[in-house]
The first five atom37 places (N, CA, C, CB, O) and aatype in JSON, in Angstrom:
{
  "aatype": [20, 20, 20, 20, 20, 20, 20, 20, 20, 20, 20, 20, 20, 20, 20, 20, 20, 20, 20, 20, 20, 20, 20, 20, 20, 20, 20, 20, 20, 20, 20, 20, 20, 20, 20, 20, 20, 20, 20, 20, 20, 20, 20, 20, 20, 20, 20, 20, 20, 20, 20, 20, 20, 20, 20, 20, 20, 20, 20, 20, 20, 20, 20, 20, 20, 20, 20, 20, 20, 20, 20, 20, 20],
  "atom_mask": [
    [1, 1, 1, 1, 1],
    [1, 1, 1, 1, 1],
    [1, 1, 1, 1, 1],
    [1, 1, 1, 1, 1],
    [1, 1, 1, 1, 1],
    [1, 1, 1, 1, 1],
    [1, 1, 1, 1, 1],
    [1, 1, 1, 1, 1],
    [1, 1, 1, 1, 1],
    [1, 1, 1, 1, 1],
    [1, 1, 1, 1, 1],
    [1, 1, 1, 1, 1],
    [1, 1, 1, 1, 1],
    [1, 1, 1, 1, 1],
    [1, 1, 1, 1, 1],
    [1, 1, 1, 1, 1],
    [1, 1, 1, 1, 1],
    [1, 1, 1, 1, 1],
    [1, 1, 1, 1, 1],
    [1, 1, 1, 1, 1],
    [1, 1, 1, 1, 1],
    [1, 1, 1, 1, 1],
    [1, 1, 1, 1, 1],
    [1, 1, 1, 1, 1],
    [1, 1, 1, 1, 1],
    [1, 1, 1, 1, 1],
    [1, 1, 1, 1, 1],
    [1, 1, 1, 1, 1],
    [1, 1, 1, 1, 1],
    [1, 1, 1, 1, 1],
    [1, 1, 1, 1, 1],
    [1, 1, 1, 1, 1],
    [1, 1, 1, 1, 1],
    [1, 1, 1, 1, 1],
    [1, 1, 1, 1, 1],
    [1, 1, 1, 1, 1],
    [1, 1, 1, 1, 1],
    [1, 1, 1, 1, 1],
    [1, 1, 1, 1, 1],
    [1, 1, 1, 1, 1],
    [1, 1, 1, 1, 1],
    [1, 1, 1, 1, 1],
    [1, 1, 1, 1, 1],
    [1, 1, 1, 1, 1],
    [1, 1, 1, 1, 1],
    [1, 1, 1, 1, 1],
    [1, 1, 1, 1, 1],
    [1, 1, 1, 1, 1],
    [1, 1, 1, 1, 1],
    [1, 1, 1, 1, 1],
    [1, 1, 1, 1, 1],
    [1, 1, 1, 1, 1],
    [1, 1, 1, 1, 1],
    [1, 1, 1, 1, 1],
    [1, 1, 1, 1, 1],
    [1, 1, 1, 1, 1],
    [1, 1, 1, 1, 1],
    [1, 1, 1, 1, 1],
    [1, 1, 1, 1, 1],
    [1, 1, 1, 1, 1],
    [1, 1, 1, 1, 1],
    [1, 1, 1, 1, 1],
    [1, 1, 1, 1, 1],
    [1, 1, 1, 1, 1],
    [1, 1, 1, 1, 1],
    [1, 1, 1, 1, 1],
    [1, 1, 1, 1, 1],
    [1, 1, 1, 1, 1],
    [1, 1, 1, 1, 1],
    [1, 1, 1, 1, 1],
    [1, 1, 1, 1, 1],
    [1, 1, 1, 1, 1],
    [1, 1, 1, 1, 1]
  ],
  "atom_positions": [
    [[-116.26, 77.76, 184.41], [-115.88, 78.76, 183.44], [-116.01, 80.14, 184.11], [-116.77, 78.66, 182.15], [-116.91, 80.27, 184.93]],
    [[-115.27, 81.09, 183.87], [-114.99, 81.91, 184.63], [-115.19, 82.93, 182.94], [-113.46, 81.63, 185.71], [-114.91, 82.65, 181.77]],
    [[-115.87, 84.33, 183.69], [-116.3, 85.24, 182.78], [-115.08, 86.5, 182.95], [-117.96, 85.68, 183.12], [-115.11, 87.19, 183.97]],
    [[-113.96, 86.77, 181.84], [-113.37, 87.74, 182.19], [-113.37, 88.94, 181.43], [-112.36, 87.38, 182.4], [-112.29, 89.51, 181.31]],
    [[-114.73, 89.61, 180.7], [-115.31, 90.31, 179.75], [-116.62, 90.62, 179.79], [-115.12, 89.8, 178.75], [-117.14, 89.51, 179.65]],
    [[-117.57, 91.49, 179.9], [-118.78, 91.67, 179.5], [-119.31, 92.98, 178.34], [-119.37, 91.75, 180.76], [-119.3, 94.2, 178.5]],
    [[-119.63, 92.38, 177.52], [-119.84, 94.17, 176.43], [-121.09, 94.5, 177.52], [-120.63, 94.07, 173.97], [-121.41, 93.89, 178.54]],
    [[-121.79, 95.95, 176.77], [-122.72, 96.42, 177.21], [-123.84, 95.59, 176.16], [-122.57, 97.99, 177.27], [-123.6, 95.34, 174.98]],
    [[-124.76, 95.34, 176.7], [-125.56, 95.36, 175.93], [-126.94, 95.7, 174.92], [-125.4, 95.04, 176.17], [-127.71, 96.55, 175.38]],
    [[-127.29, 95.12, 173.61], [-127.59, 96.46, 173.04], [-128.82, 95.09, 172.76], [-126.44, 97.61, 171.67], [-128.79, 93.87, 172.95]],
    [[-130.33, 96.53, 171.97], [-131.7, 96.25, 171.65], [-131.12, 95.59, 170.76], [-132.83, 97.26, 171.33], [-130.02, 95.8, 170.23]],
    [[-132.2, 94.42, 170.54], [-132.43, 93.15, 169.49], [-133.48, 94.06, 168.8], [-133.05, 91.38, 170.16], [-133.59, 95.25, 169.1]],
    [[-134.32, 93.36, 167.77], [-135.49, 93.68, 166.53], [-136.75, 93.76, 167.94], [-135.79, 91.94, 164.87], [-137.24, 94.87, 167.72]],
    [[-137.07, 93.52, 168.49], [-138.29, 93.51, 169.57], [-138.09, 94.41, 170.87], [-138.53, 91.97, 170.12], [-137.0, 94.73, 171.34]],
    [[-139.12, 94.69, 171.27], [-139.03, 95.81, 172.43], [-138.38, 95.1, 173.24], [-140.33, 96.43, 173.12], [-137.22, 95.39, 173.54]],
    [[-138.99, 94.09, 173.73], [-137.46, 93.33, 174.96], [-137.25, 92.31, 174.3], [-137.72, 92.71, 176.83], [-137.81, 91.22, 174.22]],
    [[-136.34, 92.79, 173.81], [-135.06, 91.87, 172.95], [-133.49, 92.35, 173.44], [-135.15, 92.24, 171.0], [-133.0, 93.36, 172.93]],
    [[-132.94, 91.8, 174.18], [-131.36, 92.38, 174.4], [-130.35, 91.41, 173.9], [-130.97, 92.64, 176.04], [-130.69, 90.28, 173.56]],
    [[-128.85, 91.91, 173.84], [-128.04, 91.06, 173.72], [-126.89, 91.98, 174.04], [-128.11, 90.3, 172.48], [-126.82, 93.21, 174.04]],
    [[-125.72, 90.7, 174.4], [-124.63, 90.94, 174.41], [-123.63, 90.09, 174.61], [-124.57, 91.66, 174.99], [-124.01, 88.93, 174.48]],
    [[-122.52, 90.22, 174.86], [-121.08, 89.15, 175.0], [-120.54, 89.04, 176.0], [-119.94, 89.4, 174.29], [-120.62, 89.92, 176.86]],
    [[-119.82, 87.91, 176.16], [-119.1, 87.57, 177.27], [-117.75, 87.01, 176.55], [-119.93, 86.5, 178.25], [-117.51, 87.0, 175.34]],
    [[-117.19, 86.7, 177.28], [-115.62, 86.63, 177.15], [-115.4, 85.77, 178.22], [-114.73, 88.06, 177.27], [-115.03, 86.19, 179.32]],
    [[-115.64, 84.38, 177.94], [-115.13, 83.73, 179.38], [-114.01, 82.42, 178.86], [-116.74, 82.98, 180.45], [-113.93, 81.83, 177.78]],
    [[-112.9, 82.22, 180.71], [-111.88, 81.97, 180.25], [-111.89, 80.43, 181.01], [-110.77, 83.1, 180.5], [-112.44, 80.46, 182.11]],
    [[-111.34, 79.05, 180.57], [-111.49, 78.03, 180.99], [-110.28, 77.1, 180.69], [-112.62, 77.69, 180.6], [-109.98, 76.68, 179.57]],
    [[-109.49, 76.79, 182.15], [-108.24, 76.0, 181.44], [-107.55, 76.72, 180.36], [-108.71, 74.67, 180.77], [-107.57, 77.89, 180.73]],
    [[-107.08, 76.67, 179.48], [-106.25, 77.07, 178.45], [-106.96, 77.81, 177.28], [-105.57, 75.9, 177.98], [-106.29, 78.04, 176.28]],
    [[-108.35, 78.23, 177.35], [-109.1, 78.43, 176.0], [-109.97, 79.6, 176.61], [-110.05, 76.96, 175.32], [-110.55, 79.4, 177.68]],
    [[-110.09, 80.88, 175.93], [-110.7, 81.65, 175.82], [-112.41, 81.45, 174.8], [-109.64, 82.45, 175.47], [-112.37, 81.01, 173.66]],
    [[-113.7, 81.83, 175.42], [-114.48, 81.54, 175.03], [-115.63, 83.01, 174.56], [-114.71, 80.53, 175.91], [-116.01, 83.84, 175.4]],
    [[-115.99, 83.04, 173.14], [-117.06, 84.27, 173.09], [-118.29, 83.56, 173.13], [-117.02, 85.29, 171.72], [-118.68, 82.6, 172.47]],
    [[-118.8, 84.19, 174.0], [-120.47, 83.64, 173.97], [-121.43, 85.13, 173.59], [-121.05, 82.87, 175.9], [-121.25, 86.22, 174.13]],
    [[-122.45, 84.81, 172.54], [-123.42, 85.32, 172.41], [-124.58, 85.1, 173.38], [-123.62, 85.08, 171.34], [-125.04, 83.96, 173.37]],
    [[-125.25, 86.18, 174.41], [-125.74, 85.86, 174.98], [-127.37, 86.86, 174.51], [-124.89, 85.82, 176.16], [-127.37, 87.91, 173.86]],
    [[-128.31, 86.3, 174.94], [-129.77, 86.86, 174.52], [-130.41, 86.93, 175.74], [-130.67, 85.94, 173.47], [-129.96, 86.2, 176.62]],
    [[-131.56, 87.78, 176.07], [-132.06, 88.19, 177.21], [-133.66, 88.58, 175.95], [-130.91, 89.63, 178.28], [-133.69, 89.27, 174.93]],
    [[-134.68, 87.82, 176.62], [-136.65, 88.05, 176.16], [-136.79, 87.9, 176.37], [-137.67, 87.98, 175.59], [-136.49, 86.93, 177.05]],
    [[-138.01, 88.78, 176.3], [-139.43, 88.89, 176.95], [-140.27, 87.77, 176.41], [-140.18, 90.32, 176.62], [-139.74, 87.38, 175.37]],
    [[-141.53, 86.98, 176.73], [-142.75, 86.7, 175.93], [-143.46, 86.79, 176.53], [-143.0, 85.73, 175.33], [-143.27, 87.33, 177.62]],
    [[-144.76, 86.3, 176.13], [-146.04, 85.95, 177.19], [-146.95, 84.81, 177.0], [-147.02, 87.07, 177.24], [-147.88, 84.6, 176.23]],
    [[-146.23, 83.96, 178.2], [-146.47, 82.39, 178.03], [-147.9, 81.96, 177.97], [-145.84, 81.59, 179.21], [-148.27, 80.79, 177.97]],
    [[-149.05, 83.5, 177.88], [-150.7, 82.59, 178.01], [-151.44, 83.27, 178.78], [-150.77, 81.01, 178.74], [-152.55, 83.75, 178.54]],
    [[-150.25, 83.38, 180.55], [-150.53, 84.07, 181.76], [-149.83, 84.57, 182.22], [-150.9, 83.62, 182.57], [-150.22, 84.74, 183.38]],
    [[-148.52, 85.17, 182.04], [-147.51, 86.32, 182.44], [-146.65, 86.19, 181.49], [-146.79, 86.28, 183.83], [-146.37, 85.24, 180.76]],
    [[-146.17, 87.44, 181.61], [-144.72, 87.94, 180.29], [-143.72, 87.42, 181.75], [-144.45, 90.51, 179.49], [-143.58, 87.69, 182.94]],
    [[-143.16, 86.47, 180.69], [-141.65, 85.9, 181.0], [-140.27, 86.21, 180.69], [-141.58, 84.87, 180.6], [-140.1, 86.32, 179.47]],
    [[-139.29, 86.39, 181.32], [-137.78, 86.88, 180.73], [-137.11, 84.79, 180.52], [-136.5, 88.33, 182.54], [-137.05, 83.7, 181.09]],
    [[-136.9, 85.3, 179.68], [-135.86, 83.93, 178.97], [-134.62, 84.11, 178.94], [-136.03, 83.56, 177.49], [-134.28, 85.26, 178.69]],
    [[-133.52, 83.08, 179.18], [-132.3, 83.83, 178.42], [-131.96, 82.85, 177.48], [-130.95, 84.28, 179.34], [-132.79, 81.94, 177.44]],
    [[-131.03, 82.74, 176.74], [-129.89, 82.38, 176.18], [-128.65, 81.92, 175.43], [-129.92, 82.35, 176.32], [-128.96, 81.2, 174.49]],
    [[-128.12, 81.99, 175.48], [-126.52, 81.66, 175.31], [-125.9, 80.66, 174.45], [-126.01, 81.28, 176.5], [-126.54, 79.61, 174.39]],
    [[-124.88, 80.71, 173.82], [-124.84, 80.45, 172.52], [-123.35, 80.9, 172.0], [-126.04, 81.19, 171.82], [-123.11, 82.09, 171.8]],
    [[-122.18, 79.7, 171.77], [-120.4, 79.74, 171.62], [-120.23, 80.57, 170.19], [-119.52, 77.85, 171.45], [-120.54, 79.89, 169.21]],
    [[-120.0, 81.3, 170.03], [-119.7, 82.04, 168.74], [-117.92, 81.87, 168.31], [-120.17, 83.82, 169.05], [-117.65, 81.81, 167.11]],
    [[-117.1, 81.82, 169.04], [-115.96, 82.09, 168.89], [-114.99, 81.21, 170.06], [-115.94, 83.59, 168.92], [-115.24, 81.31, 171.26]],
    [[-113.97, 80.43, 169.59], [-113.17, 80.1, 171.11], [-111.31, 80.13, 170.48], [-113.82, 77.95, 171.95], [-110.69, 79.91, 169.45]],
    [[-111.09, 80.5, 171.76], [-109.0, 80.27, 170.98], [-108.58, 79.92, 172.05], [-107.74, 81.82, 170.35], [-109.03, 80.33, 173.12]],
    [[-107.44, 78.9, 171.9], [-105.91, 78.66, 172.99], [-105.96, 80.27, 173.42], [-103.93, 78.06, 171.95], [-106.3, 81.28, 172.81]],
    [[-105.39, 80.02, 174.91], [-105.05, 80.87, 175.3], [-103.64, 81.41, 174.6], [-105.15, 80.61, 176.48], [-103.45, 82.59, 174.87]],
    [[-102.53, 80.77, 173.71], [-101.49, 81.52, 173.24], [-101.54, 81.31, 171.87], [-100.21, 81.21, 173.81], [-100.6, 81.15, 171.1]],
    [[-103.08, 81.33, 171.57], [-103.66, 81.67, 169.89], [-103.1, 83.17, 169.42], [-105.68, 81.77, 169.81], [-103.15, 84.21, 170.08]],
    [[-102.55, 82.98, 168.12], [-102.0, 84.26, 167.5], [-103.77, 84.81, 167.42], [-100.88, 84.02, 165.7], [-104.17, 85.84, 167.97]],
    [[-104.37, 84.16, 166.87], [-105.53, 84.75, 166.29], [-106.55, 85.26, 167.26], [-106.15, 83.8, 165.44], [-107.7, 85.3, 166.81]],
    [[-106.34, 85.76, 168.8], [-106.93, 85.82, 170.17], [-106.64, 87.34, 169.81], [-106.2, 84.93, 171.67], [-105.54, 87.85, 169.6]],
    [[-108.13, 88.04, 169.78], [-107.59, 89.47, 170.28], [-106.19, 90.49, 171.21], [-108.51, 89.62, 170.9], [-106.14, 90.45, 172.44]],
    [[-105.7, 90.89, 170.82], [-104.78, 91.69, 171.36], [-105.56, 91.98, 172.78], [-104.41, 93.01, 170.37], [-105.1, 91.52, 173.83]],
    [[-106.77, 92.77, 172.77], [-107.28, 93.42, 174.35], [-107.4, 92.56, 174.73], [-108.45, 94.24, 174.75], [-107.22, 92.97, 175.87]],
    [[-107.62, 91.19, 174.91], [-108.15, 90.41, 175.55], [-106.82, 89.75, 176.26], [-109.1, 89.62, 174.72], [-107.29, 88.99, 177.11]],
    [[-105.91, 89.7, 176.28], [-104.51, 89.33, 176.71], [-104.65, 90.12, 177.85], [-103.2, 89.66, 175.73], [-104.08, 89.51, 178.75]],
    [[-105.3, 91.59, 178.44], [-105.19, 92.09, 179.62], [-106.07, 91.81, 180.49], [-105.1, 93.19, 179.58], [-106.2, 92.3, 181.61]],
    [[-106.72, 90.96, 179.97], [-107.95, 89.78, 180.6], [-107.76, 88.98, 181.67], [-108.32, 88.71, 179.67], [-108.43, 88.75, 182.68]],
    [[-106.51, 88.53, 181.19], [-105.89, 87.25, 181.4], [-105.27, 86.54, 182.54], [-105.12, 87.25, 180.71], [-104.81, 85.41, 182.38]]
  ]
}
């Protein structure tokens, strides 16, 4: 799967809490992934976690496929 999109990404509810999107493209189908980036602290060090999670997918010659995303492509 090939990523042809990244938003910026923005604070979650927690101090390291991030998120953001991807836009990745595979064979014939465009894919949105919700992606998450935290902190915790497993006991004995604060750990970064990630992730990721399909929110959205279309044919690549889906009417219902964003317009910007056609310059993706």
């Amino acid at each position: 799967m090939k990523t042809i999109y990244k938003t910026n990404q923005w604070k979650g509810h927690g101090k390291q809490n991030y998120y953001w999107n991807e836009y990745r493209f595979d064979g014939d189908t465009v894919y949105k992934i919700k992606c998450n980036r935290f902190k915790y602290f497993d006991g004995d060090e604060s750990v970064w976690e990630s992730e990721e999670k399909e929110v959205e997918s279309w044919a690549k010659d889906d009417p219902n496929l964003p317009d910007w995303l056609h310059d993706y492509l």
